[in-house]
Each structure stands twice: as structure tokens, then as C-alpha cells.
C-alpha positions in Angstrom: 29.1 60.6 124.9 32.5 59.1 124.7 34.4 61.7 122.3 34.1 65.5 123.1 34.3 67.7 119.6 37.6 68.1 118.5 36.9 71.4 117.6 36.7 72.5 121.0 40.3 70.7 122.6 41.7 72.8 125.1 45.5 74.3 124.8 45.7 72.5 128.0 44.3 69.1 127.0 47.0 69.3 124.0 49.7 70.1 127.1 49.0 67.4 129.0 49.0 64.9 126.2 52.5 65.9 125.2 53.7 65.5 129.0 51.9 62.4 128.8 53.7 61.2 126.1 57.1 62.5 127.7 56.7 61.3 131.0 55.3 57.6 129.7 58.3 56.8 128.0 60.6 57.9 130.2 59.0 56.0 132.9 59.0 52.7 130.8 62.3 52.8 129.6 63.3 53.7 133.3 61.7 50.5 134.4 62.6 48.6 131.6 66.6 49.7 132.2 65.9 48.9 136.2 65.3 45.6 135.9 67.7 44.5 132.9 69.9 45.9 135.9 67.9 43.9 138.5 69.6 40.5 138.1 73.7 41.8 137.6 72.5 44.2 140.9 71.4 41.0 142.8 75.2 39.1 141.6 76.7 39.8 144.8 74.2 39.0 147.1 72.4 42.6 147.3 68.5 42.1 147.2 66.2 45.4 146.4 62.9 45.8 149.1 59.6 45.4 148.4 59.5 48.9 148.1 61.7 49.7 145.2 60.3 46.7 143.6 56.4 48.1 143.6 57.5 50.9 143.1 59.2 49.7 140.0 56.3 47.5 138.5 54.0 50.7 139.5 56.1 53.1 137.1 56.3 50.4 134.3 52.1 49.8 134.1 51.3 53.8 134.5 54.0 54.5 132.0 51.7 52.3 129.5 48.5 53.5 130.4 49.8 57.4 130.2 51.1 56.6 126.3 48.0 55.2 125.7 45.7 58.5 127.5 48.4 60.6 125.1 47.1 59.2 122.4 43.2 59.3 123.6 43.5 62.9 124.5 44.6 64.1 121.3 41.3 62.1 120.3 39.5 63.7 123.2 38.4 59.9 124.0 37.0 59.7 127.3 37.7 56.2 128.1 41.7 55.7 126.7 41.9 59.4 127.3 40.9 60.8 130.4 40.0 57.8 132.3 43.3 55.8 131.3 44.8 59.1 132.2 43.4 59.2 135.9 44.4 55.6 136.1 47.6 56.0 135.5 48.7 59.3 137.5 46.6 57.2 140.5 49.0 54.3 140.0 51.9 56.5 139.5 51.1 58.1 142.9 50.5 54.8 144.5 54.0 53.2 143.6 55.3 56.2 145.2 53.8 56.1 148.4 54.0 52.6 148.5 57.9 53.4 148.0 57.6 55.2 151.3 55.5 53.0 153.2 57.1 49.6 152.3 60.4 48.2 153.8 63.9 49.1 151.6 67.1 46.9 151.8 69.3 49.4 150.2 68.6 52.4 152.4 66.0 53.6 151.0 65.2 58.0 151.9 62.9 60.0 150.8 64.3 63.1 148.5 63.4 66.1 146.8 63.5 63.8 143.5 60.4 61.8 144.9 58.1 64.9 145.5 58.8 66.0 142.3 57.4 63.3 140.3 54.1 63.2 142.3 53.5 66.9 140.0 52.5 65.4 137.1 50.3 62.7 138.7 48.7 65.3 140.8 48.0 68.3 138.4 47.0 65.3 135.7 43.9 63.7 138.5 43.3 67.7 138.7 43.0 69.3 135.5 41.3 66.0 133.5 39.2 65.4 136.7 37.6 68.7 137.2 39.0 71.4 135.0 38.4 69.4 131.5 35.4 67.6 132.8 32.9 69.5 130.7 34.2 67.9 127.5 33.0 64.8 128.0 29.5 65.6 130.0 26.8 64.8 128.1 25.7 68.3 127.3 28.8 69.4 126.0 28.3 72.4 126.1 31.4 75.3 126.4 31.7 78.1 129.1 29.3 81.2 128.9 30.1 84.4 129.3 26.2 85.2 130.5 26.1 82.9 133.3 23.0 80.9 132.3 20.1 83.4 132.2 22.1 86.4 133.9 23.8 89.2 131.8 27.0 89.6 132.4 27.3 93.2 134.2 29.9 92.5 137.2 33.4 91.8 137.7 32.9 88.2 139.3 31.3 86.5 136.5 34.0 87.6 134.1 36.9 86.6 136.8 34.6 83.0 137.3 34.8 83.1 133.7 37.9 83.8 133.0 39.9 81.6 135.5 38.1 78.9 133.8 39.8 79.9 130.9 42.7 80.4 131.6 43.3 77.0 133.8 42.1 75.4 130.5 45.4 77.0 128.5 48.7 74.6 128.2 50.7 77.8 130.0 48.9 77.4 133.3 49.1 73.9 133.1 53.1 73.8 132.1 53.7 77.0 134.9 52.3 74.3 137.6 54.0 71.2 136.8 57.3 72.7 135.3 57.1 75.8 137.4 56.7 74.1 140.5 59.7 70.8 139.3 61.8 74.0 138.9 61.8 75.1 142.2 62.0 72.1 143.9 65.0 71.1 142.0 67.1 74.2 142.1 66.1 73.8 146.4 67.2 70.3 145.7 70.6 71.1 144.0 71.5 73.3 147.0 70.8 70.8 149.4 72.0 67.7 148.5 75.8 68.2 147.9 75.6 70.1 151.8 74.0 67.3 152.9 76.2 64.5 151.0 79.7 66.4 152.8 77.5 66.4 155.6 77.2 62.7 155.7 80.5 62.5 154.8 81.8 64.7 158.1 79.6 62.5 160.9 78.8 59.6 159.0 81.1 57.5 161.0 80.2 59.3 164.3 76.8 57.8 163.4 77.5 54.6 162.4 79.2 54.4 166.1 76.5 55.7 167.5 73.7 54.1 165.6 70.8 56.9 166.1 69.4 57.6 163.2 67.3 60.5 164.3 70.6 62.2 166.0 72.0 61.8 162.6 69.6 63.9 160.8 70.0 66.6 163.7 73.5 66.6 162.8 72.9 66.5 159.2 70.4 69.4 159.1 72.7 71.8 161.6 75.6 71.3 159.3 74.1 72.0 156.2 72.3 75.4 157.4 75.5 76.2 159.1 77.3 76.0 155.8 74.0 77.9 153.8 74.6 81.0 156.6 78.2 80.9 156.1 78.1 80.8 152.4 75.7 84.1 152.7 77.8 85.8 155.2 74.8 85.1 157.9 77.0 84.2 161.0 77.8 87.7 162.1 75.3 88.4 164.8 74.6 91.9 162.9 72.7 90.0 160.4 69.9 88.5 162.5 67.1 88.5 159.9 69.3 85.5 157.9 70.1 83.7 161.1 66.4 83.6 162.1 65.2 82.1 158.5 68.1 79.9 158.6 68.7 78.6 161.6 65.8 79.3 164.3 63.7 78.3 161.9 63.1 75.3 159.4 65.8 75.8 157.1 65.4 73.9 154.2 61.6 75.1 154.5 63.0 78.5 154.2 65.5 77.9 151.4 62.8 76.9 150.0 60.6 80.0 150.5 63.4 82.3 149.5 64.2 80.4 146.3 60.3 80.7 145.0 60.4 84.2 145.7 62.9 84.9 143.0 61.1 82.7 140.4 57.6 83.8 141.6 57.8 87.2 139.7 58.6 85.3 136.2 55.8 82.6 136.7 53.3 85.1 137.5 53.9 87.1 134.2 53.6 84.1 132.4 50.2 83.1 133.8 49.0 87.2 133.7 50.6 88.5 130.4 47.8 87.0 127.9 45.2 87.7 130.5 43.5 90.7 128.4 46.0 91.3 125.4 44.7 87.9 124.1 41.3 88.7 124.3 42.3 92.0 122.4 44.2 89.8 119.8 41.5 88.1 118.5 39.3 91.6 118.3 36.6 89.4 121.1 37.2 92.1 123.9 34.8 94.6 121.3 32.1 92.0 121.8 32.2 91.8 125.5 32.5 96.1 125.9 28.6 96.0 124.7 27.8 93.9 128.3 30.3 95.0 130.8 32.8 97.9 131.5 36.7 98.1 131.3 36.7 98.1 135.0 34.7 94.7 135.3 36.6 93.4 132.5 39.8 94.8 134.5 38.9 93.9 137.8 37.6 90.2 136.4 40.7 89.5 134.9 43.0 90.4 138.0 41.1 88.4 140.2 41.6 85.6 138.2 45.4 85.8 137.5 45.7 86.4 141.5 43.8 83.1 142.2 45.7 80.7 139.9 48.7 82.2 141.3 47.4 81.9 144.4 46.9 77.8 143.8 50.3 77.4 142.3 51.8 78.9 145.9 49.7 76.8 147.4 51.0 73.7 145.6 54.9 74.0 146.0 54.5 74.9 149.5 52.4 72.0 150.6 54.7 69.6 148.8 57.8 71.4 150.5 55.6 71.0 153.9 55.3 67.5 153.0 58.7 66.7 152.1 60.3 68.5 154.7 58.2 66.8 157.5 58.7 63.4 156.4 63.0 63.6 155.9 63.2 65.2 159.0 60.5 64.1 161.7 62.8 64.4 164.7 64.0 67.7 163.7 60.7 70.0 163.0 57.8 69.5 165.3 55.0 69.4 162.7 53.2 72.1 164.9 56.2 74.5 164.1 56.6 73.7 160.7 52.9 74.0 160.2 52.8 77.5 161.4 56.2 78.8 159.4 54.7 77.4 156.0 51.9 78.7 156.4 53.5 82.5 157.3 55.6 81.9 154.3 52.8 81.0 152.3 50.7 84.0 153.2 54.1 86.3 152.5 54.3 85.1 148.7 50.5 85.6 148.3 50.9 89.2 149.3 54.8 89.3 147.6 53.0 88.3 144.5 50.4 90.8 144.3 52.3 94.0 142.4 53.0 91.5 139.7 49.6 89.9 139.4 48.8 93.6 138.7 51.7 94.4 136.3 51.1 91.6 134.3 47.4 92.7 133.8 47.7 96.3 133.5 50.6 95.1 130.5 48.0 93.0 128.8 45.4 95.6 129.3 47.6 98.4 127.2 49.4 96.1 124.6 47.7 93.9 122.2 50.1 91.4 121.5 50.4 88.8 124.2 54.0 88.1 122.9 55.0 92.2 123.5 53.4 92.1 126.8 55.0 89.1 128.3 58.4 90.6 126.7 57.8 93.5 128.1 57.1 92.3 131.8 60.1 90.3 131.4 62.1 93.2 130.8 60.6 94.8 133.3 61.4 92.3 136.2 65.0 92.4 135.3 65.2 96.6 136.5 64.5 95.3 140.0 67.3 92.2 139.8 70.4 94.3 138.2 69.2 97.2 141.1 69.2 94.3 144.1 72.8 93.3 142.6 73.9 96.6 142.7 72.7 97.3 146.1 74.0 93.9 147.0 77.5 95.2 146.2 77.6 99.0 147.2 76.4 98.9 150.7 75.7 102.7 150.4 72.7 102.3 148.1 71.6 98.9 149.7 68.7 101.0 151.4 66.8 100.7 148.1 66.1 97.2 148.6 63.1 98.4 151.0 61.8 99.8 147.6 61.6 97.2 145.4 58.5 94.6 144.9 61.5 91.3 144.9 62.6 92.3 147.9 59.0 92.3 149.9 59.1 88.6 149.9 62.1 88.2 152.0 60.9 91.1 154.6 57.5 89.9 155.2 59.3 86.7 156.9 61.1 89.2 158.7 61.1 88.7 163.2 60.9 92.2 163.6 57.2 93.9 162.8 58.6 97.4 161.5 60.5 95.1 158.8 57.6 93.3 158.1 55.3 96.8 157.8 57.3 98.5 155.2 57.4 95.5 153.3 53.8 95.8 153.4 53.6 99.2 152.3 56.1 98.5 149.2 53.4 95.8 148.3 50.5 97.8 148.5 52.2 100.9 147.2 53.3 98.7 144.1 50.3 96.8 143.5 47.9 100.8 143.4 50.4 102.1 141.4 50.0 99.5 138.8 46.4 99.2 139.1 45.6 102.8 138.5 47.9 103.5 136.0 47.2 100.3 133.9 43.2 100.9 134.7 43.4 104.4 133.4 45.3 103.3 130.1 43.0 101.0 129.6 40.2 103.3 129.8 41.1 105.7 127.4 42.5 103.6 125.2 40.9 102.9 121.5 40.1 99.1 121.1 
């Protein structure tokens, strides 16, 4: 069956053809402009690698194919659609790495720029590969909400159920590829003008020198010197900064602490329609007659939590990735391993009150519109208190009690830091679960 029922496409399918669309052209007129340029480049006697050249060509062919998959997928074709669309996010990925792999005569280094635009590829070989691949199996068939013969009586179907869902929607699939560009870019555009002034200040010493790896040393020192100065981090009474900073991977940290104040907002837009939606379209009467509020509750929780989950997991192996590879003599991969992987495990748990406001919000308002509103409102209490405490010192004790500031604590060197930001989290995440859990209870659908 070569064409799923276009009564059935996905808000995500329609997402990714419209990315598809975007991202095609701009890759073929970027390719096209690159090698008009090639020849008055080449004037002078400067010849491009191998590298840039593939790399090139690569962009140019998967550019083609991912106007043509746009055009399938709105079709729900399999072939020009999601094959054509696997195709070209493999190519895409390949000219990249190839990029990486093969020699460079201009001085080729890997950025920031360069993990971002494996997103799309990835999340594209992702969703159309396993998320969307029940519209074009031969059954056809849709998701059930009995679970083959089983009624649906506990709180793990409808989760199972409704993760499916909800990775099948255009937000979940525009919060991971924009959501996760976002904060790679605004890591990016703090590091690279540090790092250009660093270049700048030993370039020279460098060039007399001619280590390359020394270079980076020098590089990376300078620019989380200049981070810690610009925070007011060099005073030795401020030895929580100076431990993220400089003791350990900075740019890995930056990193870290940047995603924590943009996790908050990207977990209310993946949790805000999580119930209210359901209560939109009058369907959460229909499932009431084979499950409880609690199930339905608990279900839907567990499934915000885990996409959430997946989209941490995704910008901090690519800032893992990125940050090994630019600096190899810097980080010992061991080390960098095991500080990811703490900081990974702190925004899971940082995340966790606002997995559980943004359901208990969708569980008492019907409107997924006033419920995303109304967590966005919400979120901004906590930032205009941290500014506030940021400037009067007297008050700054309050920063202990706010869900934001859990993130930064639970990275913390000293445990009693790292134990109270625990307790905020938990005491957060049951006070929102039982209040919204309750609401919902008594509330008339």
C-alpha cells in the first residue's frame, strides 16, 4: 500500500513537510550560491578540500530529494514521501560527517553551526522511520485505545497511548528540531565572539608555536575566564560558578545552564494540550466510561515526562558530541562523559514540577490555548522573582524556593546544595500533582 488515507495525516507529518520544504530550498540555493562562488574563490590560487566540496554536492542532491518528500508527504506517498525523505536526511547527514572526516584546505573546524543542521536529518530518519510508520503498513490501521483485546483500565496503556499521540503532533516535532536549534545557537552566540577575541589574543603565540592542541587549551581557558568574569565568578566566595565554569567542561556547562532557562517553556508546550485537548473535542467523556481520572491523569503525565525526557536527551548528546570533537585535548572523554550525564540526570529531575504543571493546567482548563497561556504566565512569577533576588541580595535566599533555580543546584559540588534542590523539586512536583489531581476529580466534564 503505497498511499496511507489522507484522512488520517498526522499534525506532525504536515510539520515535517513544511520543514521539508524550508530546509530543501535553503539547502539548494545555498549550494547553488556556493559554487557560482566556487570559481571567483579559486581566482587567486585558493582551492576548497575534498571536504567542503562533498559536503557541498551532498547538500545540493538532499536539498532535491527533501522538496520532492515535501511534496509526497502532503500526499502521504510512501515512496517520494517517506522514503525520499529518509534518503535525503541520510545524505544530508553523510555530507556532514564526510565534512568532518575528509581533508579541508581552508581550515576547516567543526562548530556549533554543524550540529545544528544534523536536527533535522536526525528527528526526520526518526519520526518517518518509526513514529509515522503505521501509515504506510499494510493494515493501516490507527492507534487503539483498548490495546488489542485488553480494556483499557490502567494508567500505562493510556500513557503508551498517549505518547504515541502526542509524538505524532507538529508541536512535539517543532519543540525538538526548533527547541533543540534554539539552544544550541544562543550557546553558540555566547561562545563564538569569546572565542574569536580569543584567537585574536594568542593567535600569534600559536602560529609561533605551531601546537594546535595547546591552542585550544588556550582558547578554551580564555573564554571561560571571560564567561566567570562577566558573571562576577572570580571571587573565591562564589565557588559553585567557578566549579561549573572552570573545573569543569565549560562550554558543556554553558550549555547545561542555558537549557535550563528554556526547559520550563518547552515543557509547557509539549504538556499544555496534554488533557485540555482531549476535553476540547468532548472525547475525554468517551474514555471516563473505561478508565478513571487518575489513570487518565497519571497516563498523561507519564507521557509528557518521557518526550521531555527524549528532547533532554537529544541536545545533550549532541552538546556531548560537539564538545568532544572541538576540543579532544582539552576534556578527557571519561570526564566529559560522566558531567553530561550528571547534567542530564539534573534537568530530568529540574523538569519534573513543570511536566506536572503543565498537566494539572490542561487537566482544569479546557482550552489548550488558556492553558498554555496560562503556564506561560505562570513561568514568568519565578523569572521577575530570580531578577529581583538577583539584585537585592537580602531576598536572594528565595532562589532555594523556586522550581528555575533547582536546575543550577542539582550541579552543585556540595551535597546539602544539591539536597534542597531536591526537596524544592519534589515539593513542587506533589504540590502540583495533588492539587491539579483533585481539580480534576471534582470537576464537571
Amino acid at each position: 500500500m503505497s498511499t496511507a488515507s489522507l484522512s488520517i495525516r498526522p499534525g506532525g507529518i504536515k510539520a515535517i513537510s513544511i520543514m521539508s520544504f524550508i530546509v530543501g530550498g535553503l539547502q539548494v540555493f545555498g549550494s547553488l550560491i556556493w559554487f557560482s562562488c566556487l570559481s571567483i574563490v579559486t581566482a587567486d590560487g585558493t582551492t576548497y578540500g575534498p571536504g567542503e566540496l562533498v559536503n557541498s554536492i551532498a547538500s545540493l542532491v538532499s536539498g532535491v530529494l527533501y522538496l520532492i518528500s515535501a511534496s509526497g508527504l502532503v500526499k502521504l506517498h510512501k515512496i517520494s514521501g517517506r522514503v525520499i525523505g529518509i534518503v535525503a536526511a541520510l545524505i544530508a547527514l553523510l555530507g556532514i560527517v564526510l565534512r568532518f572526516v575528509l581533508p579541508s584546505t581552508v581550515g576547516y573546524q567543526i562548530s556549533l553551526g554543524d550540529i545544528s543542521t544534523m536536527l533535522f536529518p536526525l528527528c526526520n530518519i526518526v519520526f518517518l522511520s518509526f513514529v509515522f510508520a503505521d501509515l504506510w503498513s499494510a493494515s493501516g490501521k490507527k492507534g487503539s485505545l483498548q490495546g488489542g483485546d485488553k480494556v483499557l483500565s490502567a494508567w500505562h496503556l493510556i500513557s503508551s497511548f498517549s505518547f504515541k499521540q502526542r509524538m505524532r503532533s507538529a508541536a512535539t516535532f517543532l519543540t525538538y528540531t526548533l527547541g533543540a536549534f534554539v539552544v544550541l545557537s544562543v550557546a553558540n552566540l555566547i561562545y563564538v565572539p569569546l572565542e574569536w577575541i580569543a584567537k585574536s589574543e594568542f593567535g600569534a603565540m600559536i602560529a609561533a608555536q605551531g601546537t594546535q592542541g595547546q591552542g585550544n587549551t588556550l582558547f578554551l581557558q580564555f573564554i571561560q575566564g571571560t564567561i566567570a568574569e562577566l558573571l562576577g565568578v572570580t571571587t573565591p566566595d562564589n565557588n559553585f560558578a567557578r566549579f561549573i565554569l572552570l573545573d569543569r567542561p565549560g562550554f558543556a556547562s554553558l550549555s547545561f545552564l542555558v537549557f535550563s532557562s528554556l526547559l520550563p517553556f518547552l515543557t509547557m508546550l509539549i504538556g499544555a494540550s496534554a488533557i485540555s485537548s482531549d476535553n476540547q473535542n468532548k472525547g475525554l467523556r468517551f474514555v471516563l466510561l473505561r478508565t478513571s481520572r487518575r489513570d487518565i491523569f497519571n497516563g498523561k503525565l507519564a507521557a509528557v515526562a518521557l518526550i521531555n525526557t527524549m528532547l533532554t536527551l537529544l541536545v545533550f548528546v549532541l552538546t556531548f558530541v560537539f564538545t568532544a570533537l572541538k576540543y579532544p585535548e582539552v576534556y578527557q572523554v571519561g570526564e566529559l562523559l560522566l558531567w553530561t550525564l550528571r547534567g542530564f540526570v539534573a534537568m530530568v529531575l529540574a523538569s519534573l514540577p513543570f511536566c506536572v504543571l503543565a498537566v494539572a493546567l490542561s487537566a482544569v482548563i479546557n482550552s489548550v490555548a488558556g492553558s498554555l497561556l496560562t503556564g506561560l504566565g505562570i513561568l514568568l512569577v519565578p523569572g521577575i522573582t530570580l531578577l529581583a533576588s538577583s539584585a537585592l541580595k537580602e531576598i536572594r535566599v528565595i532562589e532555594f524556593l523556586l522550581p528555575q533555580k533547582a536546575a543550577f543546584y542539582l550541579l552543585h559540588p556540595e551535597p546539602a546544595y544539591v539536597l534542597v534542590a531536591l526537596a524544592s523539586v519534589a515539593a513542587y512536583s506533589l504540590v502540583f500533582y495533588f492539587g491539579g489531581l483533585k481539580i480534576f476529580e471534582r470537576r464537571n466534564l
